[in-house]
C-alpha positions as a Markdown table, in Angstrom:
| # | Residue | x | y | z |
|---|---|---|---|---|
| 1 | Unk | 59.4 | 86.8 | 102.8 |
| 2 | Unk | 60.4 | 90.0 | 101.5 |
| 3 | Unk | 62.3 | 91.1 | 104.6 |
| 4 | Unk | 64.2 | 87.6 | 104.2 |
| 5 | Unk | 65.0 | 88.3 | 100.7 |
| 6 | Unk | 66.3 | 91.7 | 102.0 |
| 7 | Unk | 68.1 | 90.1 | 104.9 |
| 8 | Unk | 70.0 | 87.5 | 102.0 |
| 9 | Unk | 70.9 | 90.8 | 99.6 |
| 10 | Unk | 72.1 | 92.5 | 103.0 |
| 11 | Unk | 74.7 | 89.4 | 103.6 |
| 12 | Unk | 75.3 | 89.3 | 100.2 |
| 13 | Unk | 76.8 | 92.7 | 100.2 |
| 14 | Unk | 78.1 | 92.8 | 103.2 |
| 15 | Unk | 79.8 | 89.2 | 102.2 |
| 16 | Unk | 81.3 | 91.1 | 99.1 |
| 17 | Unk | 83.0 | 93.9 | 100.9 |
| 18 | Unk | 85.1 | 92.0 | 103.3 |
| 19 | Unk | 85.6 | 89.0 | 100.5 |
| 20 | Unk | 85.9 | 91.0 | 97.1 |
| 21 | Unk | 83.1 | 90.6 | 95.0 |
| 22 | Unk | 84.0 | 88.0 | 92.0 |
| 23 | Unk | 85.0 | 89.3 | 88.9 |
| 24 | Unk | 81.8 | 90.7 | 86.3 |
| 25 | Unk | 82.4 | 88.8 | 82.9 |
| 26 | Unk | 80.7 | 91.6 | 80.5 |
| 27 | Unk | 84.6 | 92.4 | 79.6 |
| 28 | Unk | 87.5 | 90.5 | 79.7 |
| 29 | Unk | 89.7 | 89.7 | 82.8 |
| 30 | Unk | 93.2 | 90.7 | 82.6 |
| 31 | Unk | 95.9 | 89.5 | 84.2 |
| 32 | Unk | 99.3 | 91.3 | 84.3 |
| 33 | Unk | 102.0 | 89.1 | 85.2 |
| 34 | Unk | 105.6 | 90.9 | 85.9 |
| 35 | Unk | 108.4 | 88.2 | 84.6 |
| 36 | Unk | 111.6 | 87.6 | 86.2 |
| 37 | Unk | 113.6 | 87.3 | 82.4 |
| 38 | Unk | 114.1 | 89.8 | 79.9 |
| 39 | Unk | 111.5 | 89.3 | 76.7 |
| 40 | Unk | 114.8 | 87.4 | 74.7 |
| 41 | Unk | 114.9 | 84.8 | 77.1 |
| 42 | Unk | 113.4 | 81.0 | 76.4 |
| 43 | Unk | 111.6 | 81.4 | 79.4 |
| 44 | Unk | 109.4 | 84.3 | 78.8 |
| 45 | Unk | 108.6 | 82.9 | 75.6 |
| 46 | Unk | 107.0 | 79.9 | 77.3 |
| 47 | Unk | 105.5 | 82.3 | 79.4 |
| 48 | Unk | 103.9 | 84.0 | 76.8 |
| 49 | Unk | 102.6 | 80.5 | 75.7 |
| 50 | Unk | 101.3 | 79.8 | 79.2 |
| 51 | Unk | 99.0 | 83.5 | 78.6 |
| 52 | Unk | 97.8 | 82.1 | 74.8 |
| 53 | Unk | 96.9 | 78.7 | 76.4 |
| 54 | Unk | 94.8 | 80.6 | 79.1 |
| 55 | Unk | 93.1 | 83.0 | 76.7 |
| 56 | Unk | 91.9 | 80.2 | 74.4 |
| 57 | Unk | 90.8 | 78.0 | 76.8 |
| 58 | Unk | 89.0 | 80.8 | 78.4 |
| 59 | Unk | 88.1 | 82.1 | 75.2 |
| 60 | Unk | 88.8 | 85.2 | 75.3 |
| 61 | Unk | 87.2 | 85.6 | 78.9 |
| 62 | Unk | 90.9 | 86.1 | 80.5 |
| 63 | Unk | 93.4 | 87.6 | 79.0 |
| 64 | Unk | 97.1 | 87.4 | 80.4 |
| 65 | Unk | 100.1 | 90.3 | 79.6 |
| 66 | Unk | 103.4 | 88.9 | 80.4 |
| 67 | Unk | 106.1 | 91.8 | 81.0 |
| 68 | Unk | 109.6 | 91.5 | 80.9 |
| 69 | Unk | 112.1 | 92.2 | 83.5 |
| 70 | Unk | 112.4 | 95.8 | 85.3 |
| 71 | Unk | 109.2 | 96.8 | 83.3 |
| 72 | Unk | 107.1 | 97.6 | 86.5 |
| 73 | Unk | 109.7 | 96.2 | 89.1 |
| 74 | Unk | 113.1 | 94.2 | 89.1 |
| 75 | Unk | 113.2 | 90.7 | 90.0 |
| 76 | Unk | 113.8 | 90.9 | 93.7 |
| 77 | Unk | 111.3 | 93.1 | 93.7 |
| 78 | Unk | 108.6 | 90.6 | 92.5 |
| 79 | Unk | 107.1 | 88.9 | 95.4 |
| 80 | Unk | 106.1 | 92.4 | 97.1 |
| 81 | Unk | 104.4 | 93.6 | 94.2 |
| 82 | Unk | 102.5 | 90.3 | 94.1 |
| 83 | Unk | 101.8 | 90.2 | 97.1 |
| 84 | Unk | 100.3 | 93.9 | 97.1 |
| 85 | Unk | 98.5 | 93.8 | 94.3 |
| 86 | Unk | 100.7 | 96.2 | 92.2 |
| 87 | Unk | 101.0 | 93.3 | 89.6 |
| 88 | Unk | 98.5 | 90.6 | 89.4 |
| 89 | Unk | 101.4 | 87.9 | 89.1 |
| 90 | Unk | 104.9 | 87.3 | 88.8 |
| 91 | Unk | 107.2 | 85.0 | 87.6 |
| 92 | Unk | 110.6 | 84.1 | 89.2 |
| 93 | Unk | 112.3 | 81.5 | 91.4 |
| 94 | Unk | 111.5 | 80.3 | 95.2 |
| 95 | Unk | 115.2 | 81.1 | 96.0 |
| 96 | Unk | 115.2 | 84.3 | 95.9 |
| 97 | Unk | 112.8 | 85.0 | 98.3 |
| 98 | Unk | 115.5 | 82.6 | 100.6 |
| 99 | Unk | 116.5 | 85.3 | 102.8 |
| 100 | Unk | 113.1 | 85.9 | 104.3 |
| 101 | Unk | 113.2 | 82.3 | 105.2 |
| 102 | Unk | 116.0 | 79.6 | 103.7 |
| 103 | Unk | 113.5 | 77.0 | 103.3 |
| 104 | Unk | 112.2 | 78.3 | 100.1 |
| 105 | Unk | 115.5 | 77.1 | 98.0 |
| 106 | Unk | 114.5 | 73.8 | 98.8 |
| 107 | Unk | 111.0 | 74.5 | 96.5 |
| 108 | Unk | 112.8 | 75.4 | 93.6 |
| 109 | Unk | 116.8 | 74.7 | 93.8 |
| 110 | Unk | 117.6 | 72.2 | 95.7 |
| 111 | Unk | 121.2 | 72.1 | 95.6 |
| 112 | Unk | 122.6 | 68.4 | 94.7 |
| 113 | Unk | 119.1 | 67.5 | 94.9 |
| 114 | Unk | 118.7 | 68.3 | 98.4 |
| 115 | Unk | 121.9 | 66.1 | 99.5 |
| 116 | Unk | 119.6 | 63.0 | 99.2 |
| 117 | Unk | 119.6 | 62.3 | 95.4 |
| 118 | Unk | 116.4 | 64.2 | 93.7 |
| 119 | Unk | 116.8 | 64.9 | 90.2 |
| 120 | Unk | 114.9 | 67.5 | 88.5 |
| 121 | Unk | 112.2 | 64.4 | 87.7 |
| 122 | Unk | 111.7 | 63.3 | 90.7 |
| 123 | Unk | 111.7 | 66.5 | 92.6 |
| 124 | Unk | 108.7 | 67.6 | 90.2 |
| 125 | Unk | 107.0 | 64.4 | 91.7 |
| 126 | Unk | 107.6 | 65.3 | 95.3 |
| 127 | Unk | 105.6 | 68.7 | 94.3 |
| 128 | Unk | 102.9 | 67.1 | 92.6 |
| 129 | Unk | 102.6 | 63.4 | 94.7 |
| 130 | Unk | 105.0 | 63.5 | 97.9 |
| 131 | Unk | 103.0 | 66.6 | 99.3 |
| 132 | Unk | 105.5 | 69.2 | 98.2 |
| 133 | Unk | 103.0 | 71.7 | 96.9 |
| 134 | Unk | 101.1 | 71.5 | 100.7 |
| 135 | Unk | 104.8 | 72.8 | 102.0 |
| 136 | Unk | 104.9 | 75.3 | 99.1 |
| 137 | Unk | 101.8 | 76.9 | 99.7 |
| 138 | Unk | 102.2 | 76.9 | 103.3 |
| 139 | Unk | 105.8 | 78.8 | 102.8 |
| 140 | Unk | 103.8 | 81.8 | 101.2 |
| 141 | Unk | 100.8 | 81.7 | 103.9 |
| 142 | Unk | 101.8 | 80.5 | 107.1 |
| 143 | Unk | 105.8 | 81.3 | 106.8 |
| 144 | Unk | 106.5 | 84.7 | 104.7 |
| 145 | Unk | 102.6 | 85.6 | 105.4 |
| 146 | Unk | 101.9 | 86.9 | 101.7 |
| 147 | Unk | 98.7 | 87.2 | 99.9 |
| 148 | Unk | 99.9 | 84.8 | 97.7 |
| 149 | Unk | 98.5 | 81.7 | 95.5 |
| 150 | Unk | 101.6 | 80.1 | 93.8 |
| 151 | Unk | 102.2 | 77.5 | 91.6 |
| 152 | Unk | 105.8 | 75.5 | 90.1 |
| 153 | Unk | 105.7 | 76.2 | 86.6 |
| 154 | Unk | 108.8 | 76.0 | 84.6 |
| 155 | Unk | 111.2 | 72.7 | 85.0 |
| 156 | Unk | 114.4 | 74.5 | 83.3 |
| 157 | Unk | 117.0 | 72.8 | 85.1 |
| 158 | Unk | 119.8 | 71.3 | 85.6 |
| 159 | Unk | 121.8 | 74.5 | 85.2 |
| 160 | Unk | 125.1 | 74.2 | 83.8 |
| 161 | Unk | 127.9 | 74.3 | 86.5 |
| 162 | Unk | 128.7 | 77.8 | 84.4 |
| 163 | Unk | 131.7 | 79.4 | 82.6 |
| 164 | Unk | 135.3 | 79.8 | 82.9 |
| 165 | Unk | 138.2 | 81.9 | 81.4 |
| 166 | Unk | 140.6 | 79.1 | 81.9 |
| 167 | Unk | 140.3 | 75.2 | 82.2 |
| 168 | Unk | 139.9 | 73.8 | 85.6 |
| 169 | Unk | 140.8 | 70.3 | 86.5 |
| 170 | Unk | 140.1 | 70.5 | 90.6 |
| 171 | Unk | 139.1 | 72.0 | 93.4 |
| 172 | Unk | 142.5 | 73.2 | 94.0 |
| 173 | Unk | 142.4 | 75.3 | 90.1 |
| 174 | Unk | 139.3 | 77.2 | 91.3 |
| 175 | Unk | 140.4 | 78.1 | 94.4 |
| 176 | Unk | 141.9 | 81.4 | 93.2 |
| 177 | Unk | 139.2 | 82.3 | 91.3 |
| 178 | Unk | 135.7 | 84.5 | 92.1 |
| 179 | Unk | 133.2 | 82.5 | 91.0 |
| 180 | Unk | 129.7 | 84.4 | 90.5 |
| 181 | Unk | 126.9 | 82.0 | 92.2 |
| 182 | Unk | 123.4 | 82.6 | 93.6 |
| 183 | Unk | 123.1 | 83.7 | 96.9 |
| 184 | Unk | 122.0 | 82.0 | 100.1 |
| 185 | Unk | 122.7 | 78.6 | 100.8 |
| 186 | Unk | 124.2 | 77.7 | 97.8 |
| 187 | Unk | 126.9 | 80.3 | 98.3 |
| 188 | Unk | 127.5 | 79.1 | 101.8 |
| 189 | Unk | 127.8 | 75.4 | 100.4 |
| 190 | Unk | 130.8 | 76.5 | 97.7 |
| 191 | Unk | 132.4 | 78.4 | 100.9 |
| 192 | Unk | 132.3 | 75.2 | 102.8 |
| 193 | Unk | 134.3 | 73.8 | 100.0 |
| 194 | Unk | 136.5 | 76.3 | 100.4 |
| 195 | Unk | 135.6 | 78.6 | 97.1 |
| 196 | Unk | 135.1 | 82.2 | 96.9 |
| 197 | Unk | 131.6 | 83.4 | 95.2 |
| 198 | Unk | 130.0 | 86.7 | 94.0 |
| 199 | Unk | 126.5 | 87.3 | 94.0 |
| 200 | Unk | 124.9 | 89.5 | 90.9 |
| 201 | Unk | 122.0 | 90.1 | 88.6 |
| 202 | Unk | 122.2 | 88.5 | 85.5 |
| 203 | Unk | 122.7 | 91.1 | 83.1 |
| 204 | Unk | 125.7 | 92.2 | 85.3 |
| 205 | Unk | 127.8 | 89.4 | 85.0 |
| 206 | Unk | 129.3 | 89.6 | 81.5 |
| 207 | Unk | 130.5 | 93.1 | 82.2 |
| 208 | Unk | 131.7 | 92.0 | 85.1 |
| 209 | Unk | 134.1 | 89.2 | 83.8 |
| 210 | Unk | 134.8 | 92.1 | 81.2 |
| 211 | Unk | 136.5 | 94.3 | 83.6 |
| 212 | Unk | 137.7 | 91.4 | 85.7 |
| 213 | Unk | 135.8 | 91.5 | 88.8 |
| 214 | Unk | 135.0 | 87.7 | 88.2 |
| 215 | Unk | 136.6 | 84.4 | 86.8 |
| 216 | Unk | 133.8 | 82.4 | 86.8 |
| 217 | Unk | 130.2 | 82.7 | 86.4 |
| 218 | Unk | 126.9 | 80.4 | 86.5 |
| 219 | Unk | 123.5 | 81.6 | 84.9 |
| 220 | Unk | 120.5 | 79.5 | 83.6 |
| 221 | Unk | 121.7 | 77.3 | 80.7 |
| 222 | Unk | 123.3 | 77.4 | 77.0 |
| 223 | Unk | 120.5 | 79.1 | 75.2 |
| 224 | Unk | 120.0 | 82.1 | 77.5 |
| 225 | Unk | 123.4 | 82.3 | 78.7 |
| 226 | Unk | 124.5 | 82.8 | 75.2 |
| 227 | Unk | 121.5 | 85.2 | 74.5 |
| 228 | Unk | 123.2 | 87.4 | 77.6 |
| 229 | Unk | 127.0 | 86.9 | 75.4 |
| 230 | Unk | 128.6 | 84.7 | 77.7 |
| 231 | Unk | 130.6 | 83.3 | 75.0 |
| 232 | Unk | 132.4 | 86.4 | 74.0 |
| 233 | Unk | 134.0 | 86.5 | 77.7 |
| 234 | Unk | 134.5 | 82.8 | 78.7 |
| 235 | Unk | 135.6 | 80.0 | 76.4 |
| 236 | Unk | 135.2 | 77.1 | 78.9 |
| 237 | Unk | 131.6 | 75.7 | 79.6 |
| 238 | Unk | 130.9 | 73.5 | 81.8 |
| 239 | Unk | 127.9 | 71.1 | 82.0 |
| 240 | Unk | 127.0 | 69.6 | 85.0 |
| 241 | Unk | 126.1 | 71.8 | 87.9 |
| 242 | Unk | 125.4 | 70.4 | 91.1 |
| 243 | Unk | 124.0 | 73.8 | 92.5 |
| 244 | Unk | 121.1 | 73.7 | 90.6 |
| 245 | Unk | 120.6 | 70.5 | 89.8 |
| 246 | Unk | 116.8 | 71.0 | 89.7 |
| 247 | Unk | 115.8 | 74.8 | 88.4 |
| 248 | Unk | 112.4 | 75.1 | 88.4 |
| 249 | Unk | 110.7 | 78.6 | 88.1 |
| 250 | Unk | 107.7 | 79.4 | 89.7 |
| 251 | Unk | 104.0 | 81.7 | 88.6 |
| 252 | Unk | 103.3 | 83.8 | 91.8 |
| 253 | Unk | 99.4 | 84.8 | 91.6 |
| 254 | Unk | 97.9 | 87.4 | 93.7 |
| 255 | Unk | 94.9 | 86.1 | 96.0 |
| 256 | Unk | 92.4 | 88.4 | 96.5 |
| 257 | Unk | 92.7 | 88.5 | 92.5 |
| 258 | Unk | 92.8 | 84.9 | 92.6 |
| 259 | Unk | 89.9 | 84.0 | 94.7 |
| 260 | Unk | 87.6 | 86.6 | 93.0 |
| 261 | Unk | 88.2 | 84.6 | 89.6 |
| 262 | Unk | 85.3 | 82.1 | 88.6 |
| 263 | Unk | 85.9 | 78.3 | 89.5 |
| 264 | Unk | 86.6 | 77.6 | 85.8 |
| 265 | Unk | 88.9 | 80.2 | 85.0 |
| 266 | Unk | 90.3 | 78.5 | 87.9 |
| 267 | Unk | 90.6 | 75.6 | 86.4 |
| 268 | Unk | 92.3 | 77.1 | 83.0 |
| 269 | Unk | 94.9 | 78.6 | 85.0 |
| 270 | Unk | 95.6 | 75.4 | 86.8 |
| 271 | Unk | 95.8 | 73.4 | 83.6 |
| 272 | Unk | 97.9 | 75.7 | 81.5 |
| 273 | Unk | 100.2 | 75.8 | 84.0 |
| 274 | Unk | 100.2 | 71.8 | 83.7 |
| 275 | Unk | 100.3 | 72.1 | 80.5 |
| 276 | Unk | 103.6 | 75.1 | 80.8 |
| 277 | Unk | 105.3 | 72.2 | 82.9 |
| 278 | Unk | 104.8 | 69.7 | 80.3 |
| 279 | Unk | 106.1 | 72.5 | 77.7 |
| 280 | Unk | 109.1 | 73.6 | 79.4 |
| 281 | Unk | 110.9 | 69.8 | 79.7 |
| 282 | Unk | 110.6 | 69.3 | 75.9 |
| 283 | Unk | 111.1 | 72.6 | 75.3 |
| 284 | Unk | 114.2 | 73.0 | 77.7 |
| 285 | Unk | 115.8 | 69.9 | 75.8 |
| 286 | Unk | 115.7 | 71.4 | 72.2 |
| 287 | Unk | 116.4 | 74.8 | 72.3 |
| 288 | Unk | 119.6 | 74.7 | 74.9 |
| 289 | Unk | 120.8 | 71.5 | 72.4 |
| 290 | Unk | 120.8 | 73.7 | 69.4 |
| 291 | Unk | 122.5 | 76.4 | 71.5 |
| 292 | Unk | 125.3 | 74.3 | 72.5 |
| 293 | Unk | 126.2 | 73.4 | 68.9 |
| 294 | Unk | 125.8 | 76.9 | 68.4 |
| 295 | Unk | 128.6 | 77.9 | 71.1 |
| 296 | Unk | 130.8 | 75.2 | 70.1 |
| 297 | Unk | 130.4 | 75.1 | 66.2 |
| 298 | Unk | 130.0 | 78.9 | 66.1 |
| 299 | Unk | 132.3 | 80.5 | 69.3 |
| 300 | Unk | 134.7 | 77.9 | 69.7 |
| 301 | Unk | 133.2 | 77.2 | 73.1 |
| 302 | Unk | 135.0 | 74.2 | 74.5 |
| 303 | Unk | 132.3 | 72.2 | 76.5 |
| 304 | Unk | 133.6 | 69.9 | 79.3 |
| 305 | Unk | 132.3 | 67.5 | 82.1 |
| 306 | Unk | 132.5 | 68.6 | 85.5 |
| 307 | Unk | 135.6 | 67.3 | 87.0 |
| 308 | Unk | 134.3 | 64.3 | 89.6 |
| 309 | Unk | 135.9 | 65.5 | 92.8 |
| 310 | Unk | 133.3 | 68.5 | 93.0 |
| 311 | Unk | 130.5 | 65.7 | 92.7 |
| 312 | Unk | 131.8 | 64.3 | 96.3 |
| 313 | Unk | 132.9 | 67.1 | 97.7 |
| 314 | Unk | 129.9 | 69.4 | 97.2 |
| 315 | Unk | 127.2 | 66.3 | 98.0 |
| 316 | Unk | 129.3 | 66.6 | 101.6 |
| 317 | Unk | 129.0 | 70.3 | 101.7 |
| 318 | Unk | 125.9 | 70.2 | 100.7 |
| 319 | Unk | 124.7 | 67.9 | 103.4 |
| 320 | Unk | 126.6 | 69.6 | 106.6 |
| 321 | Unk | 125.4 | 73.4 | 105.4 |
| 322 | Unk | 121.9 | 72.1 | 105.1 |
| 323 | Unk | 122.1 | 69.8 | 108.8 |
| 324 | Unk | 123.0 | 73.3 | 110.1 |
| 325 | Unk | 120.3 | 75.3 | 108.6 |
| 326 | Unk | 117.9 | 72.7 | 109.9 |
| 327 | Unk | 119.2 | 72.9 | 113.6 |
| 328 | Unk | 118.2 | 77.0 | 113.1 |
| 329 | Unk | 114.9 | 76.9 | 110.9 |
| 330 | Unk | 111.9 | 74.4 | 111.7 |
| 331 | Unk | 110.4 | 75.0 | 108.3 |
| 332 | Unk | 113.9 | 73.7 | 106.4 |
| 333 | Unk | 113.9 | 71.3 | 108.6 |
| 334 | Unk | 110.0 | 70.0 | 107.8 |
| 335 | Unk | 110.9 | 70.6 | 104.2 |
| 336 | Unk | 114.0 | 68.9 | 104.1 |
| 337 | Unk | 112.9 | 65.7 | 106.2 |
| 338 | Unk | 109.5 | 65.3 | 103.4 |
| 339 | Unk | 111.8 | 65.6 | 100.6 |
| 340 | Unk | 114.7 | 62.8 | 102.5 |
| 341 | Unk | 111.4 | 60.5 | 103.0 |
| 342 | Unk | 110.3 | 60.7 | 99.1 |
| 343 | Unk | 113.6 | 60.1 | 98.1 |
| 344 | Unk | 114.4 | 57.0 | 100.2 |
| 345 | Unk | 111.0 | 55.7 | 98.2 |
| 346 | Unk | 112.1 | 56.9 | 95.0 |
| 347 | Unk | 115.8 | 57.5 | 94.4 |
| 348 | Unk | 116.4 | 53.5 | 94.6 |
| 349 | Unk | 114.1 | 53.0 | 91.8 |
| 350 | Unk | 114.5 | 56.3 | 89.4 |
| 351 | Unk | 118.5 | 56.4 | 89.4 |
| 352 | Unk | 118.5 | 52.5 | 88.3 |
| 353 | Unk | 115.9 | 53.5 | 85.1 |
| 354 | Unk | 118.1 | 56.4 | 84.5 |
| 355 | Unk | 121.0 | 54.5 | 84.0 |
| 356 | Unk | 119.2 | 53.0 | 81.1 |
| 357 | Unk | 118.7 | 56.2 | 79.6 |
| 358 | Unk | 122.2 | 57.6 | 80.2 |
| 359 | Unk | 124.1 | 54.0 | 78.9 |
| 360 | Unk | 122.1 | 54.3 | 75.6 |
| 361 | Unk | 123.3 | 57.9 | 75.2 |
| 362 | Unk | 127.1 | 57.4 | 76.0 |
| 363 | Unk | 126.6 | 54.4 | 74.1 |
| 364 | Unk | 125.4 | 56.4 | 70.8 |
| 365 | Unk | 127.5 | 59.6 | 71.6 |
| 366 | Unk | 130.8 | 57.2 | 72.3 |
| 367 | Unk | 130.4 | 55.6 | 69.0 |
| 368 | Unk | 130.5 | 58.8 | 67.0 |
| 369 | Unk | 133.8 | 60.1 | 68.5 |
């Protein structure tokens, strides 16, 4: 018996070395999780939320610091530290790990909601019900081969077609112009159109327009675009942004750290990142309202529709660059094909109940003008 029970401890050990022994509770867990935003933005705030949420429900047994931007490494430089343990966790967005594969726009910007009619809504419900999350994972294991667990988080989207030092009324208008886009595919869809983009960090983009180098610029939305001073450059804001017509940010979790946590701190992770989701729509709503009355009441920021040509034209663009990204990339092309056979269940019915919603607003919003 004893030399059994010796055998067991031997495993057991052994087991543990090549594993990683799960984490001893005598002290506190902690989890340091590298954000994507500086500590002003909306978004860090709700990730701060998402730590308090964890540490209650775990009472006190994990404990989460959320760092801002550049304070261990820059943005593009999250996913490596993830994935090597030099941070526990990041936050940022699936897009800009695009250029190690382009299928990973299609997690968390799908531009003109993949050219087959996802809003930010429904898109969440391909993750969550149309096995979009299976994909997801599989980008970080099988694809980009990271020791990664990752989870969507933050539903902050649409993003505002962006800002502009003079009116536009075309196509033709912007033309001339150097328009400050994210990178990738995106970019490549505006160049089909015919526009001209620039590709930058956030926090370079105002000086940018300062001294000229752009015309244009997109970002995230009202509130954090004005927290970055958007509104002493450009006076011309426009709403509706079919580049990013879903935005949703994801939490990037180490997963040797990750399987050595205890099933129910498993558990709390998962459900205050349900409950972050949750957060971030009503959330999202409020705050960049009261920051467009802010810009307009405040900056004299005139706030305009999107002319309707771009809607056409950039659904078309949309649709060749990503048919020719599919012909090159058999993951897109897996990717894209789920998301087309969700939306050919979905889009029918979730468009006609949004018209509900939108002809009550214009309704209410017409009768004050």
């Amino acid at each position: 018996m004893m030399k059994f029970i010796k055998r067991v401890a031997a495993v057991a050990v052994l087991s543990s070395m090549f594993c990683g022994a799960p984490f001893a509770q005598s002290s506190p867990i902690k989890m340091k999780i590298q954000a994507g935003v500086p500590s002003a933005s909306i978004y860090y705030e709700l990730m701060k939320n998402f730590g308090d949420r964890v540490d209650k429900m775990s009472n006190g047994r994990l404990k989460v610091e959320v760092l801002p931007d550049g304070a261990v490494v820059g943005a593009f430089g999250i996913l490596d530290a993830v994935d090597k343990g030099v941070v526990d966790g990041g936050f940022a967005w699936t897009h800009y790990w695009s250029g190690k594969n382009s299928a990973a726009a299609l997690f968390s910007n799908p531009a003109s909601g993949s050219g087959v009619g996802l809003d930010q809504v429904s898109h969440m419900s391909w993750l969550k019900n149309g096995g979009g999350d299976q994909l997801y994972d599989r980008l970080f294991t099988e694809v980009l081969k990271k020791n990664i667990k990752p989870f969507m988080i933050q539903p902050m989207g649409p993003d505002p077609f962006g800002w502009f030092k003079q009116p536009i009324n075309s196509i033709a208008d912007m033309k001339p112009m150097k328009y400050r886009s994210p990178p990738g595919l995106t970019a490549e869809i505006f160049k089909e159109m015919g526009l001209t983009t620039v590709s930058m960090p956030g926090a370079e983009i105002v000086p940018a327009a300062q001294r000229g180098v752009i015309d244009a610029a997109e970002w995230i939305g009202p509130a954090d675009d004005m927290i970055l001073g958007f509104q002493n450059v450009f006076k011309h804001y426009y709403l509706q942004g079919l580049h990013q017509s879903t935005d949703v940010a994801e939490l990037l979790i180490n997963r040797t750290f990750w399987d050595k946590l205890p099933a129910d701190l498993k558990v709390i992770v998962e459900t205050a990142v349900s409950a972050t989701i949750a957060e971030t729509y009503t959330f999202n709503v409020y705050r960049n309202a009261i920051a467009l009355e802010k810009l307009k009441k405040d900056h004299g920021v005139k706030v305009h529709d999107t002319p309707k040509e771009f809607f056409t034209a950039f659904q078309t663009a949309t649709t060749v660059v990503y048919a020719r990204e599919s012909e090159k990339n058999a993951f897109f092309k897996e990717v894209l094909d789920s998301q087309k056979k969700f939306a050919g269940i979905v889009v029918p019915y979730w468009t006609q109940i949004n018209g509900l919603y939108y002809n009550i607003g214009s309704t209410v919003v017409g009768g004050k003008k």
